[in-house]
Backbone as JSON Lines, residues from 0, in Angstrom:
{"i":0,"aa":"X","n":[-11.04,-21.58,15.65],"ca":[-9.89,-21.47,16.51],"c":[-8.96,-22.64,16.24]}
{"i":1,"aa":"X","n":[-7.51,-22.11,16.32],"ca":[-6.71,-23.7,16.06],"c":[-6.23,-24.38,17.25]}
{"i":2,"aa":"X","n":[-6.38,-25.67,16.92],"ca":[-5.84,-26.37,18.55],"c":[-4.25,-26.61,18.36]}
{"i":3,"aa":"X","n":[-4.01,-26.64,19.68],"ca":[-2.81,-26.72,20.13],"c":[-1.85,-25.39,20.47]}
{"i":4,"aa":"X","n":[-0.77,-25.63,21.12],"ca":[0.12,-24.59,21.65],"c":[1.1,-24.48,20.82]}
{"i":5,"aa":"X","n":[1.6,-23.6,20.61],"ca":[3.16,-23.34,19.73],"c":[4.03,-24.12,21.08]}
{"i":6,"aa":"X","n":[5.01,-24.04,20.03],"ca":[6.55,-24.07,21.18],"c":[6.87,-23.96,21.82]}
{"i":7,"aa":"X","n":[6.77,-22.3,21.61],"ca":[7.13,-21.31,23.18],"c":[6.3,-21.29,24.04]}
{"i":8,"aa":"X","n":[4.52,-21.62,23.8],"ca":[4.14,-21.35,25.12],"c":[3.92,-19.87,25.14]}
{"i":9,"aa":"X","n":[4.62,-18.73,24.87],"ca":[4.14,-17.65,25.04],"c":[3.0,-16.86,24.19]}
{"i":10,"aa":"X","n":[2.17,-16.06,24.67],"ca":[1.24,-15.25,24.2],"c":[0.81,-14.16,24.44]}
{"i":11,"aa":"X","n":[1.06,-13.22,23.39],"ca":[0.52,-12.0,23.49],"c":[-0.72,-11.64,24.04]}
{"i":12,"aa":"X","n":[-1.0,-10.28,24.91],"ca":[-2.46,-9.82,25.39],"c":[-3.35,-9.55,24.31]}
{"i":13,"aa":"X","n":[-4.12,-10.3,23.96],"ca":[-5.0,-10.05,22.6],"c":[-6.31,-9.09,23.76]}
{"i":14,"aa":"X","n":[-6.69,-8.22,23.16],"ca":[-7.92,-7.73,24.02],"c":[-9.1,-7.8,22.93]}
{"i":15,"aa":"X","n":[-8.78,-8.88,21.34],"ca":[-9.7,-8.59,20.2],"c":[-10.18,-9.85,20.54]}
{"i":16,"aa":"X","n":[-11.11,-10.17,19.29],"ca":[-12.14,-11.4,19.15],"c":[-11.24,-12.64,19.03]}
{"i":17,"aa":"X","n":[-11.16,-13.8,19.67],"ca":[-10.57,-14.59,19.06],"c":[-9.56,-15.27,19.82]}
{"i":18,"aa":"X","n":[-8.81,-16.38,19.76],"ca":[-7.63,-16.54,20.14],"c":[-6.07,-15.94,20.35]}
{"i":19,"aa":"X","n":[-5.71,-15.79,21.84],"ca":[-4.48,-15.28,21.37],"c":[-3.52,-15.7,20.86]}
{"i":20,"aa":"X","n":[-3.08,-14.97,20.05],"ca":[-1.74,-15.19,18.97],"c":[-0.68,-15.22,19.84]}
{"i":21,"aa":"X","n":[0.54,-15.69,19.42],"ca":[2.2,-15.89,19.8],"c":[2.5,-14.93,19.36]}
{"i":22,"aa":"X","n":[3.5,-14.05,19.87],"ca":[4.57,-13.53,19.07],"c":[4.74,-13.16,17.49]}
{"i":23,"aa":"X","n":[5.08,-14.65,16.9],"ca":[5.76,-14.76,16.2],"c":[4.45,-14.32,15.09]}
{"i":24,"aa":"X","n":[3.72,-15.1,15.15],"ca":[1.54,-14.42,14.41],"c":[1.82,-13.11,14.32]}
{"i":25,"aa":"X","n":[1.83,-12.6,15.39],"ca":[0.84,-11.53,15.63],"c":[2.45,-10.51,14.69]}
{"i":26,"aa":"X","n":[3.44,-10.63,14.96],"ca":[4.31,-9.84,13.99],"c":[3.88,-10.24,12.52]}
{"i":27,"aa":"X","n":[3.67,-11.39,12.1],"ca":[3.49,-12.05,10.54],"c":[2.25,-11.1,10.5]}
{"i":28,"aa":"X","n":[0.85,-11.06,11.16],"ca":[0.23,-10.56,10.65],"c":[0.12,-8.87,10.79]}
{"i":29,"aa":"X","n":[0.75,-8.59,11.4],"ca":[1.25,-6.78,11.22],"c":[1.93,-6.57,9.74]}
{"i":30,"aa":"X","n":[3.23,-7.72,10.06],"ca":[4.06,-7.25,8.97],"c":[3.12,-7.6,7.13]}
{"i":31,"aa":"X","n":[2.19,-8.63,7.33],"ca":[1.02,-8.66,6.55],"c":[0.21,-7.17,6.28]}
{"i":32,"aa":"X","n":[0.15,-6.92,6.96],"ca":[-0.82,-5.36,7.09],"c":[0.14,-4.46,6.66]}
{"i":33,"aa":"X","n":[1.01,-4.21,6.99],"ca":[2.31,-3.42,6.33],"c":[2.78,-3.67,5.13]}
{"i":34,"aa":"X","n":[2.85,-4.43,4.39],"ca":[2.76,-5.14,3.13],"c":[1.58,-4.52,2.23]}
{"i":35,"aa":"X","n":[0.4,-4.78,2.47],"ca":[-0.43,-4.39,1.77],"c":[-0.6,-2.85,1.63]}
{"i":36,"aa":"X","n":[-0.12,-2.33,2.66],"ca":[-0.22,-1.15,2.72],"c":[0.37,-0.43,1.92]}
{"i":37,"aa":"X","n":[1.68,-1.02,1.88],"ca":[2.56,-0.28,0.83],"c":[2.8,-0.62,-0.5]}
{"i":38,"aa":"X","n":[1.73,-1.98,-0.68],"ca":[1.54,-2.48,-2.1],"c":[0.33,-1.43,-2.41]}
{"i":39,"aa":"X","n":[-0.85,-0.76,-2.08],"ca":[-1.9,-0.23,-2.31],"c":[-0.82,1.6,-2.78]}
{"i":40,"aa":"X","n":[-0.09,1.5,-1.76],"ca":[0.51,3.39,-1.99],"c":[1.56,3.19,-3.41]}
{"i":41,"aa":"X","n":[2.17,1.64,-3.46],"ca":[3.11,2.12,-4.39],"c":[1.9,1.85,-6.02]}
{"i":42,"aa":"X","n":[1.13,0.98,-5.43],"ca":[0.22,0.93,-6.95],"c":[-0.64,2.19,-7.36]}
{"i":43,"aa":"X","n":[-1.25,3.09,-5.96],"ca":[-1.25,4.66,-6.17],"c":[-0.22,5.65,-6.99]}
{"i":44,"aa":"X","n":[0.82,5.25,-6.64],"ca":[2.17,6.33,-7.05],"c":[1.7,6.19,-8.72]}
{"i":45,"aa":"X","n":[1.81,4.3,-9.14],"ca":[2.19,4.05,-10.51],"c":[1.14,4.81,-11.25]}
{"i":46,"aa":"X","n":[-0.22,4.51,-10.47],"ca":[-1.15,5.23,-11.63],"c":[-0.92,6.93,-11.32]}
{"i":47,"aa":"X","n":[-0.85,7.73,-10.19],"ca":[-0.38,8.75,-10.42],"c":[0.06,9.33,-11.3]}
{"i":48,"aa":"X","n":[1.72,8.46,-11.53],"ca":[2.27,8.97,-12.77],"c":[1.73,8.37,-14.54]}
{"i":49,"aa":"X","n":[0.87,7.45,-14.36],"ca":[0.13,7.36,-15.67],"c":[-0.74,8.46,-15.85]}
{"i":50,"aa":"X","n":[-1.51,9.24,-14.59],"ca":[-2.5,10.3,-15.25],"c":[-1.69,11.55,-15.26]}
{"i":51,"aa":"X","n":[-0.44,11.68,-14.84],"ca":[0.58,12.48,-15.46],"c":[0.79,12.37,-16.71]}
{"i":52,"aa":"X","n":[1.4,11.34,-17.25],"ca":[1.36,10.97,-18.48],"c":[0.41,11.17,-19.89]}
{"i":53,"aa":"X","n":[-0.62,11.01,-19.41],"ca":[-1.85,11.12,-20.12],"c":[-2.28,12.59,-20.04]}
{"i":54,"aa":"X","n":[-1.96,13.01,-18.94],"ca":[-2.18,14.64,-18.98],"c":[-1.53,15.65,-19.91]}
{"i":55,"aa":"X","n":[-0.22,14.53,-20.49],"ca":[1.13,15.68,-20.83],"c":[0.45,14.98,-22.59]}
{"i":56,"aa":"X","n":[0.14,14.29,-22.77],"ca":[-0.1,13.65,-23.95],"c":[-1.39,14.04,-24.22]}
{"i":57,"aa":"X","n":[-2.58,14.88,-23.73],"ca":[-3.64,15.1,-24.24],"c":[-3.62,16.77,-24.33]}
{"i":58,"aa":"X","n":[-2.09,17.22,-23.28],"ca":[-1.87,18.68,-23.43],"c":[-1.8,18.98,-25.26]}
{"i":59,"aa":"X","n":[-0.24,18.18,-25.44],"ca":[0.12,17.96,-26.71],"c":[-0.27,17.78,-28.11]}
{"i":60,"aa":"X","n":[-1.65,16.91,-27.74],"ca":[-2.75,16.45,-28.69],"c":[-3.5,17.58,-28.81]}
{"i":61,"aa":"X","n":[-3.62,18.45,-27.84],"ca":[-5.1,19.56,-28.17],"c":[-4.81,20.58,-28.59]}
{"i":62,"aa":"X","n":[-3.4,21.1,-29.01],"ca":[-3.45,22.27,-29.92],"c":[-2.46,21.27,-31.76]}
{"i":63,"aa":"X","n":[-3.06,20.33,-31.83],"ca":[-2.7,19.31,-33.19],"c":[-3.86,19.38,-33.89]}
{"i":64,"aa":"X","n":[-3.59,19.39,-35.36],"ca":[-4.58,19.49,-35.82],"c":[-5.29,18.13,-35.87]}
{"i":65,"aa":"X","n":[-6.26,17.94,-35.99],"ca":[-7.47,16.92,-35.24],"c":[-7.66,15.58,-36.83]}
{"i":66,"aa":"X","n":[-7.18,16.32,-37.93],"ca":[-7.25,15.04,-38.77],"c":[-5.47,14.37,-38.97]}
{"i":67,"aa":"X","n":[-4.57,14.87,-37.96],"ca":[-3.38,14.3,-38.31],"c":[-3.38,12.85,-37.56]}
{"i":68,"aa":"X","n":[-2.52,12.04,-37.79],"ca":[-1.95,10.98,-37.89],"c":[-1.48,11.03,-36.47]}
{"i":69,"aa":"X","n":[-2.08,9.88,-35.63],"ca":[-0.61,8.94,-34.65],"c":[-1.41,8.02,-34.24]}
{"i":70,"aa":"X","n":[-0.24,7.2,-33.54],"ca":[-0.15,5.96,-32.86],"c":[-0.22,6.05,-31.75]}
{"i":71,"aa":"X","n":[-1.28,4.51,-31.28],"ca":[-1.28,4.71,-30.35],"c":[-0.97,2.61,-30.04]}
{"i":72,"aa":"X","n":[-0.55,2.5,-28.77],"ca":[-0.55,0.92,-28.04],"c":[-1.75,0.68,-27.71]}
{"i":73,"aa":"X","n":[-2.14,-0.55,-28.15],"ca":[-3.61,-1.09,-27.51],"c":[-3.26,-2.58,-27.69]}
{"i":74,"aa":"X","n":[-3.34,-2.91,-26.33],"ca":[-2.96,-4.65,-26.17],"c":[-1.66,-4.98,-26.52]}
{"i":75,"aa":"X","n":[-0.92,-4.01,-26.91],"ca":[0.81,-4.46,-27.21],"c":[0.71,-3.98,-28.7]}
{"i":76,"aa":"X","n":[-0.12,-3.76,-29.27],"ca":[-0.17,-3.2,-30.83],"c":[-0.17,-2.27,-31.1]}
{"i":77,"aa":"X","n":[0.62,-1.63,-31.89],"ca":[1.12,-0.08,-32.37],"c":[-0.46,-0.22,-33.17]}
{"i":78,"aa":"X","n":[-0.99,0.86,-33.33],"ca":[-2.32,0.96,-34.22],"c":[-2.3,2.38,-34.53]}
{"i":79,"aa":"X","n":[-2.8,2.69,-36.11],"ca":[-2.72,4.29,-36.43],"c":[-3.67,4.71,-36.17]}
{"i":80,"aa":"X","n":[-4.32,5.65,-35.84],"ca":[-5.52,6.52,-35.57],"c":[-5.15,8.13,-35.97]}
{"i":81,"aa":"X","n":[-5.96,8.67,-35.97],"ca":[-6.28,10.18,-35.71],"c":[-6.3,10.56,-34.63]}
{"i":82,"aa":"X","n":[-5.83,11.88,-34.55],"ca":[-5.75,12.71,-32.76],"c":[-7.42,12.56,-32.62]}
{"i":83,"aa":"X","n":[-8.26,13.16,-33.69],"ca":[-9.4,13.27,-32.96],"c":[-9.94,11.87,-32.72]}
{"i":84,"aa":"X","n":[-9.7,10.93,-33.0],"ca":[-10.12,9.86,-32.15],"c":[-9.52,8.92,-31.15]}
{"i":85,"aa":"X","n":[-8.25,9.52,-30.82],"ca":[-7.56,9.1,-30.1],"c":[-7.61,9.91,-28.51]}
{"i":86,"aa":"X","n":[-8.03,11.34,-28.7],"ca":[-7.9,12.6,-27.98],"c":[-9.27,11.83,-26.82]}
{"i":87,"aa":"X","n":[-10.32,11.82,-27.36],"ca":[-11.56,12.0,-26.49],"c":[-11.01,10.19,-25.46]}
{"i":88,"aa":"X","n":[-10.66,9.66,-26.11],"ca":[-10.06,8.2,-25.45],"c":[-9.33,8.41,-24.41]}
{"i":89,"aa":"X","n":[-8.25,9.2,-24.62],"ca":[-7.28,9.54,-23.75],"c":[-7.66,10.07,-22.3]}
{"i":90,"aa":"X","n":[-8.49,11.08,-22.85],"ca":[-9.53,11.83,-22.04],"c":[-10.39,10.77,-20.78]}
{"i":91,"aa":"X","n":[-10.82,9.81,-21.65],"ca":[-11.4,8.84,-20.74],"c":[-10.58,8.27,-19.86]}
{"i":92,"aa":"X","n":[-9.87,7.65,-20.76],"ca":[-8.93,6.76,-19.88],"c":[-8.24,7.99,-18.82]}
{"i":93,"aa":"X","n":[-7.93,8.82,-18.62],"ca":[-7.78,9.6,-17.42],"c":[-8.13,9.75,-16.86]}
{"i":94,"aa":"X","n":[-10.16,10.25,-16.94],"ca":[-10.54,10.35,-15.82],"c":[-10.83,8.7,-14.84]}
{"i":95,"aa":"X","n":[-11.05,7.5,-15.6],"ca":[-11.13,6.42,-15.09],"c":[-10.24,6.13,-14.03]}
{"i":96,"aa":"X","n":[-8.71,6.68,-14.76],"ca":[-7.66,6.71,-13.84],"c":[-7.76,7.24,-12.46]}
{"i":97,"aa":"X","n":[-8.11,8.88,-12.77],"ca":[-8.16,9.18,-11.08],"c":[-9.32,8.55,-10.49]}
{"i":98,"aa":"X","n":[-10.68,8.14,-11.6],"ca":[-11.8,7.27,-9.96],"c":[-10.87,6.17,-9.57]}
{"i":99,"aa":"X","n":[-10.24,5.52,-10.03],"ca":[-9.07,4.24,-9.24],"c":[-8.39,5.2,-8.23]}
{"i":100,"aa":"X","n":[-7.72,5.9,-8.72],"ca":[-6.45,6.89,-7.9],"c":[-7.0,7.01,-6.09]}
{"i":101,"aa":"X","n":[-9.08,7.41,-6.44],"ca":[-9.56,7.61,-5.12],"c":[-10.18,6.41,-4.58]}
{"i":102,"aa":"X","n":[-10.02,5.42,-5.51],"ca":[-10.75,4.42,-4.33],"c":[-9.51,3.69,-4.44]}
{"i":103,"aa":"X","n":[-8.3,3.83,-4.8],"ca":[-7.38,3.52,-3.65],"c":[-7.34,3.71,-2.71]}
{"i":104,"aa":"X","n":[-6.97,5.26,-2.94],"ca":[-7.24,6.08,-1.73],"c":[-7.94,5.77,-0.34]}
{"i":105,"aa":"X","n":[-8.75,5.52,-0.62],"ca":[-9.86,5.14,0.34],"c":[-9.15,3.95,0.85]}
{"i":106,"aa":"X","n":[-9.61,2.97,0.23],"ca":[-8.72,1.34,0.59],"c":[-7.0,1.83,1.14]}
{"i":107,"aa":"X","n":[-6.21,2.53,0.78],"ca":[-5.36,3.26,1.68],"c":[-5.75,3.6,3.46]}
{"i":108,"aa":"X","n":[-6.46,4.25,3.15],"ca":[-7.03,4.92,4.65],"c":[-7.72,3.8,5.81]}
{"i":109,"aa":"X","n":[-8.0,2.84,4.46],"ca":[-8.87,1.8,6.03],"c":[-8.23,1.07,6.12]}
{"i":110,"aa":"X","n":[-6.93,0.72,5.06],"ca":[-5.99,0.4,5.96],"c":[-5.05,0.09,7.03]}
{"i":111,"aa":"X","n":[-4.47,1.75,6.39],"ca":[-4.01,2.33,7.58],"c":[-4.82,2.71,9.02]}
{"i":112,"aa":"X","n":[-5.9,2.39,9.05],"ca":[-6.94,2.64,10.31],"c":[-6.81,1.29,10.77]}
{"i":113,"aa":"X","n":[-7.12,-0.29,9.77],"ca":[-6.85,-1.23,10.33],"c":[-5.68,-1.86,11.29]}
{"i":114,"aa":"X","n":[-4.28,-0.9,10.2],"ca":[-3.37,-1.17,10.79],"c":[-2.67,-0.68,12.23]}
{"i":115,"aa":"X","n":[-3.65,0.5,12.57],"ca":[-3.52,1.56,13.85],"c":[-3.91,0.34,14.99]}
{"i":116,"aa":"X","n":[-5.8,-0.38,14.36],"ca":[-6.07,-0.75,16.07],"c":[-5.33,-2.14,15.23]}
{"i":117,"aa":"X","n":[-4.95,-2.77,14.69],"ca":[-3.94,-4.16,14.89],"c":[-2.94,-3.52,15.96]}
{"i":118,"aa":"X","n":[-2.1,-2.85,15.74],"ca":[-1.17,-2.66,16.79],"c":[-1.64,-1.85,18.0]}
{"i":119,"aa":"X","n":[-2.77,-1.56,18.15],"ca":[-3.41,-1.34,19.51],"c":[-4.12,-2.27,20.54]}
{"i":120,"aa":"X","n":[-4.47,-3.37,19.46],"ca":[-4.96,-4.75,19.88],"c":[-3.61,-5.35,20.5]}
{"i":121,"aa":"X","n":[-2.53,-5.53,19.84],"ca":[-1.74,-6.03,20.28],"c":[-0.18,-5.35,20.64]}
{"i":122,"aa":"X","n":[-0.94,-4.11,21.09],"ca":[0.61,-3.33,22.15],"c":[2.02,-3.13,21.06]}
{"i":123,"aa":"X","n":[1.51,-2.8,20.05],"ca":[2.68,-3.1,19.04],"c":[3.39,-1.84,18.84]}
{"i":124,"aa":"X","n":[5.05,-1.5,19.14],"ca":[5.61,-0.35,19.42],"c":[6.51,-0.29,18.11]}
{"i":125,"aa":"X","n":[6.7,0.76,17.87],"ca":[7.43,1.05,16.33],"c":[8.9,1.77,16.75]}
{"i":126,"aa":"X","n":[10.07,1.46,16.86],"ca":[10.92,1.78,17.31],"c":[12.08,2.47,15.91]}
{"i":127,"aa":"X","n":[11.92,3.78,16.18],"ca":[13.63,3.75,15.13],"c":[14.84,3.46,15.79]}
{"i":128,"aa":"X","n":[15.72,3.77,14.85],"ca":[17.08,2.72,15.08],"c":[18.03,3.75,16.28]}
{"i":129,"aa":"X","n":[17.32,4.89,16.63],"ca":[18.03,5.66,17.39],"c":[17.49,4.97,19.43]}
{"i":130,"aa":"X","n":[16.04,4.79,18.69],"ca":[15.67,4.27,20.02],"c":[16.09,2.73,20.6]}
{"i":131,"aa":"X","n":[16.07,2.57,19.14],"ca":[16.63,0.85,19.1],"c":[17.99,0.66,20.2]}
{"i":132,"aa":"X","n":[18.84,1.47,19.34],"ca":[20.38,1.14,20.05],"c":[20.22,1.59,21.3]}
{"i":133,"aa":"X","n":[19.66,2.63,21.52],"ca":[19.54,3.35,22.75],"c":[19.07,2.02,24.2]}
{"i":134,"aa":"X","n":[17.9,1.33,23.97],"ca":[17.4,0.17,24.6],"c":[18.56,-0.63,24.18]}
{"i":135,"aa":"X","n":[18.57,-1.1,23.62],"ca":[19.67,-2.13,23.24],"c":[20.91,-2.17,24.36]}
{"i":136,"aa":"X","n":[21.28,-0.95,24.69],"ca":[22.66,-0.8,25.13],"c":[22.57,-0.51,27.02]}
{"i":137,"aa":"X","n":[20.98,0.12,27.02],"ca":[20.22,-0.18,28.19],"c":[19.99,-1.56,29.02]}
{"i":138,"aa":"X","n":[19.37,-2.55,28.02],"ca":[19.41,-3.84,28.63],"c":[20.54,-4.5,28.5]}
{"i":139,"aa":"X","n":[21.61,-4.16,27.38],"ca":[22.79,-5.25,27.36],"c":[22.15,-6.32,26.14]}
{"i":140,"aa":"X","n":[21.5,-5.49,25.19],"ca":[20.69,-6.3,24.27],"c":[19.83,-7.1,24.36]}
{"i":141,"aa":"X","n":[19.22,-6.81,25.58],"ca":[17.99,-7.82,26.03],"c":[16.65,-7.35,25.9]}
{"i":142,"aa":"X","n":[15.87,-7.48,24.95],"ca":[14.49,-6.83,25.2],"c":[13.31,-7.32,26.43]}
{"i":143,"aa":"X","n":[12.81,-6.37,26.75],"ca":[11.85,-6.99,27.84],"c":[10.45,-6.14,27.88]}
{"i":144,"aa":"X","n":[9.42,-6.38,28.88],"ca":[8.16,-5.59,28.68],"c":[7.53,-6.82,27.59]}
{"i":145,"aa":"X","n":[6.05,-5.82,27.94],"ca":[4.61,-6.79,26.61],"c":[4.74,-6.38,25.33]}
{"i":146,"aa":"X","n":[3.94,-6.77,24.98],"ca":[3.91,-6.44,23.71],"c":[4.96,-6.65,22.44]}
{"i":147,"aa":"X","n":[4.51,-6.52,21.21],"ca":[5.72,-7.12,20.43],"c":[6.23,-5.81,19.96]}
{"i":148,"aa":"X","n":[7.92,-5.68,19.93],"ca":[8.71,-4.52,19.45],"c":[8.93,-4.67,17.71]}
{"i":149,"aa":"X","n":[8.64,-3.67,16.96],"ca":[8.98,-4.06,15.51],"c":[9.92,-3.03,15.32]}
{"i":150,"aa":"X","n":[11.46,-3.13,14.59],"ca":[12.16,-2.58,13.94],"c":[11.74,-1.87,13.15]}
């Protein structure tokens, strides 16, 4: 636990293990959780479209005849090979791809489960910009109530 008080003095209702957080924490570590979250979906997307890629390139390869000629990148190096030994590679490296694709996946989901009770632990309301202005123009731009409001 860390000693001492912030600034403000104020503190959120933590109902979890631990010390309660300020404000200003308990948003850093949401907006932390939100971060990762969408670093894990956009690094999903990228390999997505690599086993796209590899799909359209082993389509291509399998009606070629099997002693012709190509290139392939390995470590930044153009290198010549044969389809047929390039084909069954490709092959691999795809399916490797989607076991990543699902244990993203997964690491996605407990995520997003982590990130459900974080903001249930700490009353955390997700507002769009329709509800936003709407309060906004209600208080005279003053927010009030527990819990922390995130844009």
């Amino acid at each position: 636990m860390e000693g001492g008080a912030g600034g403000s003095g104020i503190q959120s209702q933590a109902s979890g293990p631990g010390a309660a957080l300020g404000p200003e924490q308990v948003l850093a570590g949401f907006n932390k959780l939100r971060q990762e979250q969408r670093g894990l979906a956009g690094k999903g997307a990228e390999l997505e479209q690599e086993v796209a890629e590899h799909g359209l390139v082993i389509e291509t390869l399998t009606d070629v005849d099997p002693g012709r000629k190509c290139y392939r990148m390995v470590g930044g190096v153009l290198v010549e090979r044969t389809v047929k030994e390039v084909l069954p590679a490709l092959e691999n490296n795809k399916q490797q791809l989607v076991k990543l694709i699902e244990t993203l996946n997964t690491q996605l989901q407990s995520k997003g489960r982590e990130l459900n009770e974080y903001r249930a632990n700490y009353n955390i309301r997700l507002m769009n910009e329709e509800e936003k202005a709407a309060r906004e123009s209600e208080s005279g731009g003053r927010a009030g109530g527990t819990g922390v409001l995130v844009s």
